[in-house]
N, C-alpha and C positions, 0 to 999 in steps of 0.2 A: 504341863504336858509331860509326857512320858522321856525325861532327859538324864543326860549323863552324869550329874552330879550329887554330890555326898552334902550333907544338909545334919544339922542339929535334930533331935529330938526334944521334942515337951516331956513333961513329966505325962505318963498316959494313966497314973494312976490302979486303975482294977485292971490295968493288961496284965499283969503278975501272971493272972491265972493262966492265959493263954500261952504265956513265958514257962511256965513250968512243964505245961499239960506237951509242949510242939519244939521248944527252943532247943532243951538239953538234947532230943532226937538230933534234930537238924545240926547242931553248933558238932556232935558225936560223927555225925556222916561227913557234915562237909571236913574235918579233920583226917579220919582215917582217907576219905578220897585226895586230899592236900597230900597228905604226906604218901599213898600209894602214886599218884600223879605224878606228883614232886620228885620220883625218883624215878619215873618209867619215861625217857624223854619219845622214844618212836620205832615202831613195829617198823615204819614204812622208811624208816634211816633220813628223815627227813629233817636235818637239824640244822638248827637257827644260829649261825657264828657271829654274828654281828648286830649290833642293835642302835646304829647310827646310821643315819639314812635310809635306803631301801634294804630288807634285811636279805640274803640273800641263801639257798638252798646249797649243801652240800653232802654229798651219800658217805663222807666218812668224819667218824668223831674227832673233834679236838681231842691232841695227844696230849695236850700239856698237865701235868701232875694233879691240878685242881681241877679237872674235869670230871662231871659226877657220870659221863659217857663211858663208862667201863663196861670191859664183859661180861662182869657177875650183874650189872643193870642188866644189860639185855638178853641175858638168863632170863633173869623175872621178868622181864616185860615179857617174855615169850610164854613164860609157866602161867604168871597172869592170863594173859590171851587163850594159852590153850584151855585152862580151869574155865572160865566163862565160855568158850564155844562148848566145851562138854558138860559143865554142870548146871550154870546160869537156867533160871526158869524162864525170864519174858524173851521179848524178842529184842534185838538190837542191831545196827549195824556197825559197820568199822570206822566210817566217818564218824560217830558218834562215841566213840574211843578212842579216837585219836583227837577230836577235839577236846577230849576231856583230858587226856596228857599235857595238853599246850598249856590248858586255863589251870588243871593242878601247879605246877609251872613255877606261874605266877603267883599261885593262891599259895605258895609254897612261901611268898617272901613277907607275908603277915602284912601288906599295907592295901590295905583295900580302895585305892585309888592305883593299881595297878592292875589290869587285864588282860586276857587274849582274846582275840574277834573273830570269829569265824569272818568267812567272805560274804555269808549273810547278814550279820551283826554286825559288820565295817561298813555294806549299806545301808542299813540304817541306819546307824551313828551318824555316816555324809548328808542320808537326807535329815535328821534330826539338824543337826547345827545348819543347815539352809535355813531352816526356817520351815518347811512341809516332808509331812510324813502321813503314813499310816497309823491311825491309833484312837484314845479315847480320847485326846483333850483336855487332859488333865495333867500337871506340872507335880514329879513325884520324888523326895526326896527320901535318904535313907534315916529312919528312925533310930539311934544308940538305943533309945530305951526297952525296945521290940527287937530291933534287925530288922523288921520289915519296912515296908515302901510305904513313906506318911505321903498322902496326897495334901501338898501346901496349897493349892490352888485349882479350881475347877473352871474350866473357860466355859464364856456365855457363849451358847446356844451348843455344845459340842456332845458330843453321843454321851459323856461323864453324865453331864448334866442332865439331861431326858432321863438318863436309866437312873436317876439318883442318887449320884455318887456325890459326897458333900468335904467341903475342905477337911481337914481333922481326920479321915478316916486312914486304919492302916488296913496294908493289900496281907493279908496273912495269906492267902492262898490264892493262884493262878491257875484255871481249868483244874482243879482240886490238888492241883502239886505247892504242897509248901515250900513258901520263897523265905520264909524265919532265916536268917544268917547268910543268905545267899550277896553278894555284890549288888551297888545298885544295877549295876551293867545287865547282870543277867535277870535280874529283875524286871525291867524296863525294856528285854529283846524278848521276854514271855507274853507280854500287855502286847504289843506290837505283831501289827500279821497284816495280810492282805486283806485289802479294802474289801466292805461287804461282808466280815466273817465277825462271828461274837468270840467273845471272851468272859468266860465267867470268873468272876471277881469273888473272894469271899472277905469280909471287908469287918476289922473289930471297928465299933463306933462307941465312944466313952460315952458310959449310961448303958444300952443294950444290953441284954445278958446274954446272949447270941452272935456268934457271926452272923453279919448280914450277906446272903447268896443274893450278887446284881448281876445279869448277861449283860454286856454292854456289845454293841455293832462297832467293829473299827469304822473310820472313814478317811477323806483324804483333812490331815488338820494343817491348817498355815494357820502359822504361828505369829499371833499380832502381842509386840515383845513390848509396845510403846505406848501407854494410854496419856491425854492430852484435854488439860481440859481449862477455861478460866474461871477463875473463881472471883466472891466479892472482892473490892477494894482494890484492883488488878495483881493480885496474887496468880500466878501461872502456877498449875499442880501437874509436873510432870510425872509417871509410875515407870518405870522399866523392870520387866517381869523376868527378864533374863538377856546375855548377852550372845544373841546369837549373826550370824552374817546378817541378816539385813535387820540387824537393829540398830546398825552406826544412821542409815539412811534416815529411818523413823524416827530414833530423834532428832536429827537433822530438822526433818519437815517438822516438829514438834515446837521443838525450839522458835524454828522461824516464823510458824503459825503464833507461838506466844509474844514475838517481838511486835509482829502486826497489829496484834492484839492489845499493844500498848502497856506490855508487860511490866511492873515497878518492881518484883520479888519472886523468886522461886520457891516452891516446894518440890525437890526430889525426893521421891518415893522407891526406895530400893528394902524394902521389908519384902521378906520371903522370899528375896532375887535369890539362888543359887549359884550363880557366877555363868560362865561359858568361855567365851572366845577373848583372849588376851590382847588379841590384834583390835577386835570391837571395843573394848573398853579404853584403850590406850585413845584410840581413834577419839571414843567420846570427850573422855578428859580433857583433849585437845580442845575442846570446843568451852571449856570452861574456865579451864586453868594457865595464869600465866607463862611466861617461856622459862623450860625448866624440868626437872626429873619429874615423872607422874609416877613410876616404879622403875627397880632392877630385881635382877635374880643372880642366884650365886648356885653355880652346880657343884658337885661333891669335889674337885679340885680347885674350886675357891673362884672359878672364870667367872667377871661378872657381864650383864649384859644389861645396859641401860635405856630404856622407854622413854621417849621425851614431847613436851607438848613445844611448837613453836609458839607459842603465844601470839599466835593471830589473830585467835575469835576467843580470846580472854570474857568471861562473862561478868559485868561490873552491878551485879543489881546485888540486894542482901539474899542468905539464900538458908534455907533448912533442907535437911535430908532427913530422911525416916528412915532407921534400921532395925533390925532385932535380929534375936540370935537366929534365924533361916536364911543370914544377908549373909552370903558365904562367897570367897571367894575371889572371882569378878570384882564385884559390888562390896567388895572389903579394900581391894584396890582402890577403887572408887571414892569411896567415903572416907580412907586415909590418905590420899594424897588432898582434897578438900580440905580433911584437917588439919593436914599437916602445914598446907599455905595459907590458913585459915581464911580462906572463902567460903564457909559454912559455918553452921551451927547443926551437932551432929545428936541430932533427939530420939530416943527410942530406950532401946534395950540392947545389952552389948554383942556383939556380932558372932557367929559360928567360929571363925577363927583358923579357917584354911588359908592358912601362906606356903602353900607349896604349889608346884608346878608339875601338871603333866603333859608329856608328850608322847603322838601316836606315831609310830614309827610300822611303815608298810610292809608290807611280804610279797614274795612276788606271784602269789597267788591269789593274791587278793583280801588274804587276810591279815590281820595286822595286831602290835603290842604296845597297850600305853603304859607308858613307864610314869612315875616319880623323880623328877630330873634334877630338879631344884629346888631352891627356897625363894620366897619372893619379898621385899623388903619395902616399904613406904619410904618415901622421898628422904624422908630424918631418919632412914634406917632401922626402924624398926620392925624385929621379927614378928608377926601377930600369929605366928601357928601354933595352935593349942592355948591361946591369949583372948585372939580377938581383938575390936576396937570396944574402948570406952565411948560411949555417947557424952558431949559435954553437958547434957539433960538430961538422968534416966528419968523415964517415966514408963511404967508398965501399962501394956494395954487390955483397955477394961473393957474383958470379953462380955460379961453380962451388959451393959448399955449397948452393944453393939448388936447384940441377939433384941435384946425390949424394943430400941425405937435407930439401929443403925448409923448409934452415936460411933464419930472413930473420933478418941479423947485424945490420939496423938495428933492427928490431923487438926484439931480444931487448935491445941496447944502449938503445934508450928503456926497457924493465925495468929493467936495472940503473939506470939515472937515476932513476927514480920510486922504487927501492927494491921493484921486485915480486921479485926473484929470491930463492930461497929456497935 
């Protein structure tokens, strides 16, 4: 689905071309916009002094020496402002310049897991991590090797899917505006609109020699985070597709459905998860892992804050987990703290490798700032950002069998480990 998080790229191979032909433009504007943003804080004096708790509005600049609020700023911001109302050809308005102050801002501090929200893009975001939204139904992550938006996953029956939209594809263009270099944030608040309205997709697919132009219909999507299923030999195959508010629930019922089910072993499947909500995952672990650290985080003066499962609903069956490098996150939490109390066997390919932490901090007008606040550390303390986990099995997933006859050779290799094969 159309979500907030920063995700690995594949190698995409013949994107080159598209990379040359759109990226250097794009990577060119959104810098000179960075750094004219970056310096213009607000026409409307509306500055941000605080960024703990609810952030709050004040009409005159921080005087302290390191404030970039001086008056040669608000010179330019002003000469700015006036050149565009006299010379600028398209049409635009002031809301639309002032949000772009906020997000240069941001985009000013080079880590692209930091944003600004307008008060439409903060609802969204609320109803994305509920679990229901407006959109195409499709889970989209940011591609390194493009900058664009890789579609890791297409939900069954969702508008994605009808209009053809197939895992693998990247979003190079939204209603014909190129998203190359852009945040996933804003990436992800273009896809998204009110229900009933299309959205034209222009979509590279490896092999094509074309962009593919798809319309896709938004619709209302609820988001089904937990798929559940038994398999031979009472192997339980759980999938968690991301961690959003009501995914602690679903696998709840997931689980409980496979203990009924007379479950001997697990398969967790967190391949392609993204991560999400820190509060969900901690919650899940609890449900697995004995009593004891699942994670901590450590912010820039060293404060640390520790996660802990009581060891109530410890899970004692043998268990494998599926990761690769699109298990970001979330689901890095997840699969390290597993490994770290070795309760798993951690089979795949080695994970994305975001150990850091952000948080959304509100404005009082409804728009809001996610920052980069910490680092996150597995139970044995270690850092995986820019790392990742080891798998205690690589084994690479063999895309050709799975295209011929729907073989998944990691799936069947966690069987042989649990001993389901017969």
């Amino acid at each position: 689905m159309e979500k907030e998080y920063e995700n690995e790229s594949k190698t995409i191979g013949s994107a080159e071309y598209f990379r040359e032909m759109e990226l250097r433009e794009t990577k060119s504007k959104a810098y000179i916009g960075g750094v004219l943003c970056g310096l213009c804080i607000s026409c409307a004096a509306l500055i941000i002094f605080s960024i703990f708790g609810d952030i709050k509005f004040t009409s005159k600049a921080d005087s302290s020496k390191d404030s970039i609020i001086t008056k040669d700023v608000e010179s330019k911001v002003e000469l700015i402002q006036n050149s565009i109302a006299k010379y600028y050809l398209n049409d635009y308005d002031n809301e639309m310049l002032e949000n772009g102050i906020y997000k240069g801002i941001l985009e000013s501090l080079g880590d692209p897991y930091s944003t600004y929200y307008s008060r439409e893009e903060m609802q969204k975001v609320a109803e994305s991590t509920e679990g229901v939204y407006y959109g195409i139904g499709a889970y989209v992550a940011l591609d390194k090797e493009t900058e664009g938006g890789r579609i890791t996953k297409v939900m069954n029956g969702s508008p994605a899917e009808e209009a053809g939209v197939l895992d693998g594809d990247v979003i190079v263009k939204v209603d014909g505006e190129n998203v190359l270099g852009l945040s996933l944030s804003d990436i992800v608040s273009k896809i998204k609109g009110p229900e009933n309205t299309q959205v034209l997709l222009s979509l590279y697919r490896e092999g094509e020699s074309d962009y593919i132009e798809l319309s896709v219909t938004r619709r209302q999507i609820e988001s089904p985070t937990v798929v559940y299923e038994m398999l031979d030999g009472h192997i339980a195959y759980i999938q968690i597709t991301e961690f959003d508010s009501v995914t602690t629930d679903q696998f709840k019922t997931a689980l409980e459905q496979a203990k009924a089910d007379q479950m001997e072993s697990l398969i967790l499947d967190l391949r392609d998860n993204p991560g999400g909500n820190l509060t969900d995952v901690v919650a899940i672990a609890g449900e697995i892992l004995p009593k004891g650290l699942v994670v901590y985080t450590e912010d820039k003066n060293g404060k640390r804050q520790e996660y802990r499962s009581d060891g109530k609903n410890e899970l004692d069956v043998p268990m494998v987990v599926l990761v690769n490098g699109y298990s970001a996150s979330a689901s890095e939490i997840l699969a390290g703290s597993i490994k770290d109390y070795n309760k798993g066997t951690i089979l795949g390919t080695t994970t994305y490798g975001k150990g850091i932490v952000q948080r959304i901090y509100s404005v009082s007008d409804g728009s809001a700032i996610k920052l980069t606040v910490s680092h996150y550390y597995t139970p044995n303390g270690n850092d995986i950002h820019g790392v990742g986990i080891e798998p205690d099995e690589t084994l690479e997933f063999d895309t050709e069998a799975y295209q011929q006859d729907g073989t998944d050779n990691q799936l069947e290799r966690a069987k042989e480990i649990l001993g389901g094969r017969e």
